[in-house]
PQR file with spaces between the fields and no chain letter, atoms N, CA, C, O and H, PARSE charges and radii, in Angstrom:
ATOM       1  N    UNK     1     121.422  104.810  102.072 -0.4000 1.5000
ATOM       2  CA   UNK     1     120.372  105.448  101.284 -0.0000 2.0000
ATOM       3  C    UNK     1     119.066  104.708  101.538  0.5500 1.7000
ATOM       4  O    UNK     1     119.024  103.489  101.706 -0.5500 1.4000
ATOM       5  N    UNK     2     117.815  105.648  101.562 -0.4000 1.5000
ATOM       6  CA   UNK     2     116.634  104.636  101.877 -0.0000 2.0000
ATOM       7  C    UNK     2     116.174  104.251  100.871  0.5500 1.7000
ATOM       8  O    UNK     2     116.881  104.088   99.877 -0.5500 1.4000
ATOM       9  H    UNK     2     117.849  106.639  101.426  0.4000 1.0000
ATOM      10  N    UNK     3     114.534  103.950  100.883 -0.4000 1.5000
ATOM      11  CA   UNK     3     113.916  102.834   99.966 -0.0000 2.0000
ATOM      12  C    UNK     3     112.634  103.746  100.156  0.5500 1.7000
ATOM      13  O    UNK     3     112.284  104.357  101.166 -0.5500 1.4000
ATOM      14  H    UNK     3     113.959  104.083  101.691  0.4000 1.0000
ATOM      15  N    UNK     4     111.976  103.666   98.799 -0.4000 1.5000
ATOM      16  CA   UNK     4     110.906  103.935   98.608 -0.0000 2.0000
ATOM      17  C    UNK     4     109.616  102.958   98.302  0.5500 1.7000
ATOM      18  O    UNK     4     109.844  102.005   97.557 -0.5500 1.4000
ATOM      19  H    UNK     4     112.261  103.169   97.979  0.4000 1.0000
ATOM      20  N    UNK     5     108.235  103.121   98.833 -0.4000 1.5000
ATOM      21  CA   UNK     5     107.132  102.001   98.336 -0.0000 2.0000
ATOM      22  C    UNK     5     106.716  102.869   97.635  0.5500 1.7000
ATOM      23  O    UNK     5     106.675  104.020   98.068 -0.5500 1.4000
ATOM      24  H    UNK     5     108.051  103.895   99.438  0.4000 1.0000
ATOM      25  N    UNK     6     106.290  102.560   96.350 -0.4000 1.5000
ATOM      26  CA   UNK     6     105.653  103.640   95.254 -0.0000 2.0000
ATOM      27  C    UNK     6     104.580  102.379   95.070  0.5500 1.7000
ATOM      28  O    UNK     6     104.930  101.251   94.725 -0.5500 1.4000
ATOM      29  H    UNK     6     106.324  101.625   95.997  0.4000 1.0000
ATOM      30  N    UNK     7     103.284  102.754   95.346 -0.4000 1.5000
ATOM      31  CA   UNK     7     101.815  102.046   95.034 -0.0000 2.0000
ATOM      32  C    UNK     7     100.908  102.878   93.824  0.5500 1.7000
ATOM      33  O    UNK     7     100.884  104.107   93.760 -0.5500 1.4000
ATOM      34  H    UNK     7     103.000  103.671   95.626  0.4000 1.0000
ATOM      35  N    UNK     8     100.375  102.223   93.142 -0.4000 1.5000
ATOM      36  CA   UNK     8      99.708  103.055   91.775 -0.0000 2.0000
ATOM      37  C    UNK     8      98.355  102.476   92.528  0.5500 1.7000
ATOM      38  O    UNK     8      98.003  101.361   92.912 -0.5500 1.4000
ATOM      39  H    UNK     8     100.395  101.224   93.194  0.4000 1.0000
ATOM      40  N    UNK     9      97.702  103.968   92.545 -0.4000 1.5000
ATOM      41  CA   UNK     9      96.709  104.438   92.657 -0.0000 2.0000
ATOM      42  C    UNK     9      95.469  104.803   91.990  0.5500 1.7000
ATOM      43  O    UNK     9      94.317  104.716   92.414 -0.5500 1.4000
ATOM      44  H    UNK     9      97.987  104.874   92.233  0.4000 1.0000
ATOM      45  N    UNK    10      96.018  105.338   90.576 -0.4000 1.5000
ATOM      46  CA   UNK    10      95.066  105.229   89.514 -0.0000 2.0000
ATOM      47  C    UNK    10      95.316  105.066   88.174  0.5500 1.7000
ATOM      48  O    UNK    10      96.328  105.513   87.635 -0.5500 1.4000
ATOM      49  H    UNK    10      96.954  105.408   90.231  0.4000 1.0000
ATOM      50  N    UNK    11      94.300  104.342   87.497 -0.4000 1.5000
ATOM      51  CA   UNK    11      95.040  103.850   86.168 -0.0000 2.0000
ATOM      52  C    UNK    11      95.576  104.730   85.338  0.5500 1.7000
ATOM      53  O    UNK    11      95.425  105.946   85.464 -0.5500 1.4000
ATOM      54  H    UNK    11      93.477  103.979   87.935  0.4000 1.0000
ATOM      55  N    UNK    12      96.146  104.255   84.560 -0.4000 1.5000
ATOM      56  CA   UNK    12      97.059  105.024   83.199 -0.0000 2.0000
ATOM      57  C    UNK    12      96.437  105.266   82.276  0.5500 1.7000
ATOM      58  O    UNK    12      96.865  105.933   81.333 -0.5500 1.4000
ATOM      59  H    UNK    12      96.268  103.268   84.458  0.4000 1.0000
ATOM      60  N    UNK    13      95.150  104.716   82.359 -0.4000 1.5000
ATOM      61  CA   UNK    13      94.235  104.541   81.015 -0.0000 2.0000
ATOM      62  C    UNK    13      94.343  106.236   80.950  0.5500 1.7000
ATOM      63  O    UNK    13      94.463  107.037   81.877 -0.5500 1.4000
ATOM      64  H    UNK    13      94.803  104.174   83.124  0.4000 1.0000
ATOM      65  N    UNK    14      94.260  106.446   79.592 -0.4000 1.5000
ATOM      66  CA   UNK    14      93.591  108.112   79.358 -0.0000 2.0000
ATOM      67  C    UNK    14      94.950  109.353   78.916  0.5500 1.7000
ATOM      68  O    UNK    14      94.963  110.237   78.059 -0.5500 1.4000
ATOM      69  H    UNK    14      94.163  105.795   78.839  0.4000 1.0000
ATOM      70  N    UNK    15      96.140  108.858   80.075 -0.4000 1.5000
ATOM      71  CA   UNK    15      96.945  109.553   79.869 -0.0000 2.0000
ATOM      72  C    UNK    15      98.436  109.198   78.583  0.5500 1.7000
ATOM      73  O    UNK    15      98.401  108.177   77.896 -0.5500 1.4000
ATOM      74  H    UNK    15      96.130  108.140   80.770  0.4000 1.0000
ATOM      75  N    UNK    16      99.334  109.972   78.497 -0.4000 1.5000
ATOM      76  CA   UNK    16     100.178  110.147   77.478 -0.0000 2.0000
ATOM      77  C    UNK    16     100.583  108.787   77.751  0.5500 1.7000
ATOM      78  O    UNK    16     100.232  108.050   78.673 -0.5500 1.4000
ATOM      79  H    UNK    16      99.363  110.801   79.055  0.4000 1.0000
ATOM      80  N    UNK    17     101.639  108.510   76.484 -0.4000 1.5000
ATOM      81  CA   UNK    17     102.458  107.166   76.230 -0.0000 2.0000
ATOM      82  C    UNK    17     103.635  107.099   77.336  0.5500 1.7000
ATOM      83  O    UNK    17     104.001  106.151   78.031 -0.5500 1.4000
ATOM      84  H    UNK    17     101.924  109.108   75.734  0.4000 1.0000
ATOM      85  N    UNK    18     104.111  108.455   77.259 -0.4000 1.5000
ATOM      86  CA   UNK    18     105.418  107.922   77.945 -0.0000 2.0000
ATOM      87  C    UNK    18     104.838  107.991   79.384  0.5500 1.7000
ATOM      88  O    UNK    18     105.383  107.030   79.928 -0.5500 1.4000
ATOM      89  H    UNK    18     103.813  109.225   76.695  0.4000 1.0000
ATOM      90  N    UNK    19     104.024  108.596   80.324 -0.4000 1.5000
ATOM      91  CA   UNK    19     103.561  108.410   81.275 -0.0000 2.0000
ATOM      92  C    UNK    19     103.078  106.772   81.767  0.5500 1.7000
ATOM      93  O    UNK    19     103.149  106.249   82.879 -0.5500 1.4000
ATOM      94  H    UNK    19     103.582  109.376   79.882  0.4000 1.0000
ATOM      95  N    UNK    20     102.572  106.228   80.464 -0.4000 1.5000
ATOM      96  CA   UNK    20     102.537  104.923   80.945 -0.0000 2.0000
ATOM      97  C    UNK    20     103.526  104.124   80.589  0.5500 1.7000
ATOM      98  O    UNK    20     103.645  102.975   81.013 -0.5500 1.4000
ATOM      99  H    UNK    20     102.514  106.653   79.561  0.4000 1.0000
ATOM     100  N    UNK    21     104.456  104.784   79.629 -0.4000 1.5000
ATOM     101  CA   UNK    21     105.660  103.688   80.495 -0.0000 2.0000
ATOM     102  C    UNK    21     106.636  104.094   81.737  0.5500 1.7000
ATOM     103  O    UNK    21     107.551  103.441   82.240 -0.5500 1.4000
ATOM     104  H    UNK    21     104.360  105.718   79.284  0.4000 1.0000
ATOM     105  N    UNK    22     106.184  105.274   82.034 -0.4000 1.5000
ATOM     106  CA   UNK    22     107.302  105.681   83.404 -0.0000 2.0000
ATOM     107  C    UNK    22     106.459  104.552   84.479  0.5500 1.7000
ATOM     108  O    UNK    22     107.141  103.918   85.284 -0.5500 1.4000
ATOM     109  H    UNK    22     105.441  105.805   81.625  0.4000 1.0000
ATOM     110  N    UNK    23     105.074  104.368   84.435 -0.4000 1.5000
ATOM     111  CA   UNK    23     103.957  103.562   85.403 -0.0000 2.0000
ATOM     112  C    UNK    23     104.985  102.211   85.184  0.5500 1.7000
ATOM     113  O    UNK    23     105.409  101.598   86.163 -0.5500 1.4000
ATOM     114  H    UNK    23     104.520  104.883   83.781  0.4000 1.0000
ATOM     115  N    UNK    24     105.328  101.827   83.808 -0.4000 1.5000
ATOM     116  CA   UNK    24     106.038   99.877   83.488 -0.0000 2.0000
ATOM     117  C    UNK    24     107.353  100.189   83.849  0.5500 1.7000
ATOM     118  O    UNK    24     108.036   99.340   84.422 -0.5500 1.4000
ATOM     119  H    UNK    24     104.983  102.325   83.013  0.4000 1.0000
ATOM     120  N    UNK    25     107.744  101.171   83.618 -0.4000 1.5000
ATOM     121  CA   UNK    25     109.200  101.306   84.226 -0.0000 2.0000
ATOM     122  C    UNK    25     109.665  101.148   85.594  0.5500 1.7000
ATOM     123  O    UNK    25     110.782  100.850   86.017 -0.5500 1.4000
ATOM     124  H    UNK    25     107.190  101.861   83.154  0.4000 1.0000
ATOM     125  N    UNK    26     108.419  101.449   86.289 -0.4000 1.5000
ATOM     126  CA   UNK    26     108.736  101.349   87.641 -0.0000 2.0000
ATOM     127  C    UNK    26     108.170  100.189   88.729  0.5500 1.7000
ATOM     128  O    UNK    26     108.027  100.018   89.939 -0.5500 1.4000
ATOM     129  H    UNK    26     107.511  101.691   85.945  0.4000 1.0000
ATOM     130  N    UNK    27     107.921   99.428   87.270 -0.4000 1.5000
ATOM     131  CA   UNK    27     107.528   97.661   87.632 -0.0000 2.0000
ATOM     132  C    UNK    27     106.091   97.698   88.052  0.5500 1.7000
ATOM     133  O    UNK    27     105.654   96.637   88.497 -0.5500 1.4000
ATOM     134  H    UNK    27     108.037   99.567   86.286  0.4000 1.0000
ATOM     135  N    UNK    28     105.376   98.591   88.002 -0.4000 1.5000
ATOM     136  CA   UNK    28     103.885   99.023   88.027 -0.0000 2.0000
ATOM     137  C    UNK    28     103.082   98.648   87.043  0.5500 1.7000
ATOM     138  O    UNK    28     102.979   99.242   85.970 -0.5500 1.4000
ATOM     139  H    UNK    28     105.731   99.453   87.641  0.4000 1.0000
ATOM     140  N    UNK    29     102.152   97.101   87.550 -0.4000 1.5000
ATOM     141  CA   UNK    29     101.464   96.475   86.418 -0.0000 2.0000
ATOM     142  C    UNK    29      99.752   96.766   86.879  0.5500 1.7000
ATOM     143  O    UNK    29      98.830   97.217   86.199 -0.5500 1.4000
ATOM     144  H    UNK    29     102.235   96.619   88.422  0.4000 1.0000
ATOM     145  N    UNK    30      99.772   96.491   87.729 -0.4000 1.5000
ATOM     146  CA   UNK    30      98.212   96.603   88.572 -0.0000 2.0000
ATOM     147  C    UNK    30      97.699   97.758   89.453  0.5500 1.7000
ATOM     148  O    UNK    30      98.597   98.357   90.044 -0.5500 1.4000
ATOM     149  H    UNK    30     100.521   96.125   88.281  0.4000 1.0000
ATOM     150  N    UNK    31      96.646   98.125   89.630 -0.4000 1.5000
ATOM     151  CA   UNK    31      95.942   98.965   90.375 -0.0000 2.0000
ATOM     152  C    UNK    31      96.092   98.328   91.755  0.5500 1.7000
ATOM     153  O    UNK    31      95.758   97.182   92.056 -0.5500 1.4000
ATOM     154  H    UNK    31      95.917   97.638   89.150  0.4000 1.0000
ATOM     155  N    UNK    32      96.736   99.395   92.673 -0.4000 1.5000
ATOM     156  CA   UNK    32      97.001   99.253   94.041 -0.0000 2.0000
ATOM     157  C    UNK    32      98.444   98.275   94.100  0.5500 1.7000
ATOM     158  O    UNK    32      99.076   98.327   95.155 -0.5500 1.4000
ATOM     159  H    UNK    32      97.007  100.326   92.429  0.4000 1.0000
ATOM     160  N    UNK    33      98.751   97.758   93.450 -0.4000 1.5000
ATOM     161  CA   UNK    33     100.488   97.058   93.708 -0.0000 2.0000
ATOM     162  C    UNK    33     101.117   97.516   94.050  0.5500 1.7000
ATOM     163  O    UNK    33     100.867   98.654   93.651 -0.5500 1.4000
ATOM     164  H    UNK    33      98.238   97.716   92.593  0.4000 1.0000
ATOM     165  N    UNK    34     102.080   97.569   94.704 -0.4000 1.5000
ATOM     166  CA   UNK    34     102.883   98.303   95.253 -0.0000 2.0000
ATOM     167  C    UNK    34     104.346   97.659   95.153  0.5500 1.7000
ATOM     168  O    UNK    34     104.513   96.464   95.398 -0.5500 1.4000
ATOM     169  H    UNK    34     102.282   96.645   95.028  0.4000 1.0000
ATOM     170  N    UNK    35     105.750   98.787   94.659 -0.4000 1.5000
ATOM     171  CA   UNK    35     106.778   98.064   94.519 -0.0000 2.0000
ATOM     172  C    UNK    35     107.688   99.105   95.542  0.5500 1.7000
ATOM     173  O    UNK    35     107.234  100.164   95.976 -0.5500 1.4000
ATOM     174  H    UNK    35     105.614   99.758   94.460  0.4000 1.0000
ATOM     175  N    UNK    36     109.217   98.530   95.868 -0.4000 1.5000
ATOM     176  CA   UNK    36     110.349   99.241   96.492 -0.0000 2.0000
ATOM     177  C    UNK    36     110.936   99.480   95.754  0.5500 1.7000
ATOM     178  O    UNK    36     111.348   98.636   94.958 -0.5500 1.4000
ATOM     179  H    UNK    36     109.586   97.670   95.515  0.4000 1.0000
ATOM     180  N    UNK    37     111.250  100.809   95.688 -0.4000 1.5000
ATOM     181  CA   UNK    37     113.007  101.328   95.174 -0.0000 2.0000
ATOM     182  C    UNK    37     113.756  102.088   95.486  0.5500 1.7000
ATOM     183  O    UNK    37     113.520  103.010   96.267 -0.5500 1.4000
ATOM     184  H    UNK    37     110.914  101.494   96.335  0.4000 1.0000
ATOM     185  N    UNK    38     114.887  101.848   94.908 -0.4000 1.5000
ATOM     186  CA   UNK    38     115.672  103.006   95.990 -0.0000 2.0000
ATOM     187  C    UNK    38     115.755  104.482   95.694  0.5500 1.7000
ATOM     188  O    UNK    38     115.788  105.019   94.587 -0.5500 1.4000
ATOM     189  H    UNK    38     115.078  101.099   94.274  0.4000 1.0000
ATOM     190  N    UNK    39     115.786  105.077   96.971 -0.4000 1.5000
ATOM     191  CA   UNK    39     115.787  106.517   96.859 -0.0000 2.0000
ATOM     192  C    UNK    39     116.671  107.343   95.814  0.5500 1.7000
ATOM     193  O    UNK    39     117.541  108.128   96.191 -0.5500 1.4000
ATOM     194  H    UNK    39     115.760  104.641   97.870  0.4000 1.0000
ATOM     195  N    UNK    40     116.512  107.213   95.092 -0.4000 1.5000
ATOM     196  CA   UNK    40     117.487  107.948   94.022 -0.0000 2.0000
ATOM     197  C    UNK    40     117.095  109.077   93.268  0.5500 1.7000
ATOM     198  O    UNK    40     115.889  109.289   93.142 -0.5500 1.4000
ATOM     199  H    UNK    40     115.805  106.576   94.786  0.4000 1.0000
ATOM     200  N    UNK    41     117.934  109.851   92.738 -0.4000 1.5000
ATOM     201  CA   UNK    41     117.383  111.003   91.456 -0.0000 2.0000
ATOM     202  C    UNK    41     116.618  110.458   90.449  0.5500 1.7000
ATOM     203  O    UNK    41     115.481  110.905   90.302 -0.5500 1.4000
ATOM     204  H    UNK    41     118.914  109.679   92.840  0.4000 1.0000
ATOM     205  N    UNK    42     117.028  109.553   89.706 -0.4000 1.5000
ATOM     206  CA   UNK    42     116.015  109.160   88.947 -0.0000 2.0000
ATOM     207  C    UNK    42     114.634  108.730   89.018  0.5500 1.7000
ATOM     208  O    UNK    42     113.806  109.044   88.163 -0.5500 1.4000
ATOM     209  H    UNK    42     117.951  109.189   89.826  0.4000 1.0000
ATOM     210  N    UNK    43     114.273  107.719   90.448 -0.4000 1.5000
ATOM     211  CA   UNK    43     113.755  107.399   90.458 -0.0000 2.0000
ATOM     212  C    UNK    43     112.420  108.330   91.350  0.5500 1.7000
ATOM     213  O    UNK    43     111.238  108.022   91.504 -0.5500 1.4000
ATOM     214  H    UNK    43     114.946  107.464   91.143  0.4000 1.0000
ATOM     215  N    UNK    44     113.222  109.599   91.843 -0.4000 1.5000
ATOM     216  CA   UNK    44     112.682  110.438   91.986 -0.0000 2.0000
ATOM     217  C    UNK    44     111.817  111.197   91.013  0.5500 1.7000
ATOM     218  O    UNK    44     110.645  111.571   91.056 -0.5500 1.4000
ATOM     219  H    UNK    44     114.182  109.849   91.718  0.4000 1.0000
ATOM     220  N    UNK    45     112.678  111.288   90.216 -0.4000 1.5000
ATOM     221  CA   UNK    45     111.813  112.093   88.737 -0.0000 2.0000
ATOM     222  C    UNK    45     110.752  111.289   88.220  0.5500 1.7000
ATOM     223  O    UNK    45     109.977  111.759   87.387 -0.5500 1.4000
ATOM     224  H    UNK    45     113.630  110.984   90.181  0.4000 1.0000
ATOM     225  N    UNK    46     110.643  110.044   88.669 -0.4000 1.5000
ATOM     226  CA   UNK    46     109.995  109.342   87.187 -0.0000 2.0000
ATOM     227  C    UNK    46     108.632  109.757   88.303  0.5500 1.7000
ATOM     228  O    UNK    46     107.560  110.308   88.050 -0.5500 1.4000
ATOM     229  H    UNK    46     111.272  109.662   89.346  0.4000 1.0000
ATOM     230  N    UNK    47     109.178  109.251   89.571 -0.4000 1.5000
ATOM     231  CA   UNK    47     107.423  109.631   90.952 -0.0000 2.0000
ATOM     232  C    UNK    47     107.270  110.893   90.439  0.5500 1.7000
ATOM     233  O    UNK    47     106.063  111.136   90.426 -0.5500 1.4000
ATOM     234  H    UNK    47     110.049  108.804   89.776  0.4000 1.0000
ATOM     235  N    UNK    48     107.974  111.912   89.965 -0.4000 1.5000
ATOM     236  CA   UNK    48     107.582  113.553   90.092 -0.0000 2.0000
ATOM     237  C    UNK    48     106.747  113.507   88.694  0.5500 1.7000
ATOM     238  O    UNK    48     105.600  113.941   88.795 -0.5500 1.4000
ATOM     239  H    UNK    48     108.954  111.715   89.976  0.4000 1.0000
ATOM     240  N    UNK    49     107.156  113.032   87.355 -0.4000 1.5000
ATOM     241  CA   UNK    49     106.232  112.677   86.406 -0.0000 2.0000
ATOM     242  C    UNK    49     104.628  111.829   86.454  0.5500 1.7000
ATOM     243  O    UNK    49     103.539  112.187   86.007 -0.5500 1.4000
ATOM     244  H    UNK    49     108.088  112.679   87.273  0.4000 1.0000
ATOM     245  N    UNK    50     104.977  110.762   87.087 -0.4000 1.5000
ATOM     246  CA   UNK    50     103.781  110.554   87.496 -0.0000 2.0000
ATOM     247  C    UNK    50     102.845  110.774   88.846  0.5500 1.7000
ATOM     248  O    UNK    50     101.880  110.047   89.082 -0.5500 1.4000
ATOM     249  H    UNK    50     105.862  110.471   87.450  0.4000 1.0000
ATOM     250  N    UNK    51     103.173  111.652   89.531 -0.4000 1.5000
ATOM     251  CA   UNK    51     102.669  111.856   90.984 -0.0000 2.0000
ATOM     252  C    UNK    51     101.019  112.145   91.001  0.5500 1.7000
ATOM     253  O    UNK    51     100.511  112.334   92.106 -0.5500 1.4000
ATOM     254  H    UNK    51     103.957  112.242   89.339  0.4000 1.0000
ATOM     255  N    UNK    52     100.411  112.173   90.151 -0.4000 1.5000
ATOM     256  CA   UNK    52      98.909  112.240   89.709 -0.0000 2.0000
ATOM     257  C    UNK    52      98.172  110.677   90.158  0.5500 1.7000
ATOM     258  O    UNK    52      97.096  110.436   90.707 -0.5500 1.4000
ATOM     259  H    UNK    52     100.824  112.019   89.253  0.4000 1.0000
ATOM     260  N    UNK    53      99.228  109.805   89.679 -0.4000 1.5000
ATOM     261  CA   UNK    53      98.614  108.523   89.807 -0.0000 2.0000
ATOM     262  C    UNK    53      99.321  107.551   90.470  0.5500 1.7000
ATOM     263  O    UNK    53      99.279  106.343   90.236 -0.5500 1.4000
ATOM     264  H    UNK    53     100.102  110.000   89.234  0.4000 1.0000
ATOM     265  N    UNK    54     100.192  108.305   91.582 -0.4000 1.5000
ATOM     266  CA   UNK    54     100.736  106.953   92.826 -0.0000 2.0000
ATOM     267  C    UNK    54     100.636  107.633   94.247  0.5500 1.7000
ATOM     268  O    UNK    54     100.243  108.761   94.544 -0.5500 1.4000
ATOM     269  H    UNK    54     100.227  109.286   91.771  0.4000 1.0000
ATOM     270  N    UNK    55     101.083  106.669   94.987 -0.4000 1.5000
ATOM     271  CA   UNK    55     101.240  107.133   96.500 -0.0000 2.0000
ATOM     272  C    UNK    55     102.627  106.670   97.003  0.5500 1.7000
ATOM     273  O    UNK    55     103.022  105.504   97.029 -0.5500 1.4000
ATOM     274  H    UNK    55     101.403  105.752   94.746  0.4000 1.0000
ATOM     275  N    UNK    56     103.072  107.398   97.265 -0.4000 1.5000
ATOM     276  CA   UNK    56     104.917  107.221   97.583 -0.0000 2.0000
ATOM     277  C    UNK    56     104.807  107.213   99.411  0.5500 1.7000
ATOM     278  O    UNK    56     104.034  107.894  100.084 -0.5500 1.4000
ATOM     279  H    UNK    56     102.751  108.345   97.245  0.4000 1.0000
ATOM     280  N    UNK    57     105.610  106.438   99.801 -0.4000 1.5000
ATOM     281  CA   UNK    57     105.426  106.403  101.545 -0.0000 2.0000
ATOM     282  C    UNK    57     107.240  105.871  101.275  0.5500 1.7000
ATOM     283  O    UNK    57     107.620  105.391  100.207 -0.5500 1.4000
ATOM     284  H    UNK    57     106.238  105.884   99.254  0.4000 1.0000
ATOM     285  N    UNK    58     108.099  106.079  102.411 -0.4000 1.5000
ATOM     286  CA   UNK    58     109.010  105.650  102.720 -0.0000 2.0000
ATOM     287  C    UNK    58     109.350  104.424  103.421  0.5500 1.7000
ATOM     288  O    UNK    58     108.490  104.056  104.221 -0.5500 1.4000
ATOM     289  H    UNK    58     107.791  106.468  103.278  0.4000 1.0000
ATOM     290  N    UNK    59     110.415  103.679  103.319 -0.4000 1.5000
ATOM     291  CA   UNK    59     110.530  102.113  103.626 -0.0000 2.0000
ATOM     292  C    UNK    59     111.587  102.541  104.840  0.5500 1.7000
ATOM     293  O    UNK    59     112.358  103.487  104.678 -0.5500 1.4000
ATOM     294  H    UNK    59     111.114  103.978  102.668  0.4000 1.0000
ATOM     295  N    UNK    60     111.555  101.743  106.100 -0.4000 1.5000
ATOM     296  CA   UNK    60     112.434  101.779  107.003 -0.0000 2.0000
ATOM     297  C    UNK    60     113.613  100.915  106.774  0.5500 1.7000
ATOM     298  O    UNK    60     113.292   99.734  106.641 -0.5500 1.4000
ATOM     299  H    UNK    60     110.928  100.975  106.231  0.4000 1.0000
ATOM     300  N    UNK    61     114.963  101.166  106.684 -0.4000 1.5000
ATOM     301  CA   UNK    61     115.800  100.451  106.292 -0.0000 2.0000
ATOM     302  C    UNK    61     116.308   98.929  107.505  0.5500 1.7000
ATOM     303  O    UNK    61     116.567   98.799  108.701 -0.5500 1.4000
ATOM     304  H    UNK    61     115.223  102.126  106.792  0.4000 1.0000
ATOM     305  N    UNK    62     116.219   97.994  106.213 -0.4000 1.5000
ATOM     306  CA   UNK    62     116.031   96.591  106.978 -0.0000 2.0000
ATOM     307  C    UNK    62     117.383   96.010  107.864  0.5500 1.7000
ATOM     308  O    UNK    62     118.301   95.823  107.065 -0.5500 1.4000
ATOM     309  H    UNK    62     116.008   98.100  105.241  0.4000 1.0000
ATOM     310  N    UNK    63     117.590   95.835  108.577 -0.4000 1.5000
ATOM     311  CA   UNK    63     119.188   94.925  109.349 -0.0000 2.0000
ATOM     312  C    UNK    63     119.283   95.710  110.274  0.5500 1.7000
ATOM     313  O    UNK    63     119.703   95.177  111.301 -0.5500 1.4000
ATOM     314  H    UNK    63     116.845   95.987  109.226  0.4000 1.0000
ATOM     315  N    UNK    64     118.986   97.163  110.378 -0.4000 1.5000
ATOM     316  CA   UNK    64     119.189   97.967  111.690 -0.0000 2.0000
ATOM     317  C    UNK    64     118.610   97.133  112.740  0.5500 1.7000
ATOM     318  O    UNK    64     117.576   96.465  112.732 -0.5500 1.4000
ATOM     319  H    UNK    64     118.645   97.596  109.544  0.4000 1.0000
ATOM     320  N    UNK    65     119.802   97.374  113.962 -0.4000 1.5000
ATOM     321  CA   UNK    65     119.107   97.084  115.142 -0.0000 2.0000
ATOM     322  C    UNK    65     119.023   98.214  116.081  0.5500 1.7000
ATOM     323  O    UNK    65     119.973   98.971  116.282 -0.5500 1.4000
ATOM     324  H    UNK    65     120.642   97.916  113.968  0.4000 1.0000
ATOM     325  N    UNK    66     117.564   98.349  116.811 -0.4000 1.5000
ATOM     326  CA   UNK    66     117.203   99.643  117.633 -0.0000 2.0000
ATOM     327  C    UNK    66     118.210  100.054  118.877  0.5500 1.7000
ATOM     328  O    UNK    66     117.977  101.055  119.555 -0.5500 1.4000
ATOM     329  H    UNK    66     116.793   97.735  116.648  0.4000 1.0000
């Protein structure tokens, strides 16, 4: 399964409560930080809730050799 970089892009200020905790839930403290997680359903939904205020790019999975 892969890995996701989810980077927050714009602040939380302004918007609903639980929106900013889906932003702390997903270890998202700072403007422009960027964290990994894994590709999952959940963690899918929480990017689909907040997709206003991140940038999602995919992680190449690490130990492969070419």
């Amino acid at each position: 399964m892969g890995a996701l970089r989810i980077t927050l892009r714009r602040s939380s200020i302004g918007y609903a409560k639980d929106q900013k905790a889906t932003v702390r839930s997903l270890g998202l403290r700072r403007l422009h930080q960027s964290v990994v997680r894994p590709d999952t359903p959940s963690v899918r939904g929480m990017i689909q809730k907040i997709r206003h205020l991140v940038h999602v790019e995919p992680v190449a999975e690490t130990g492969e050799t070419p």
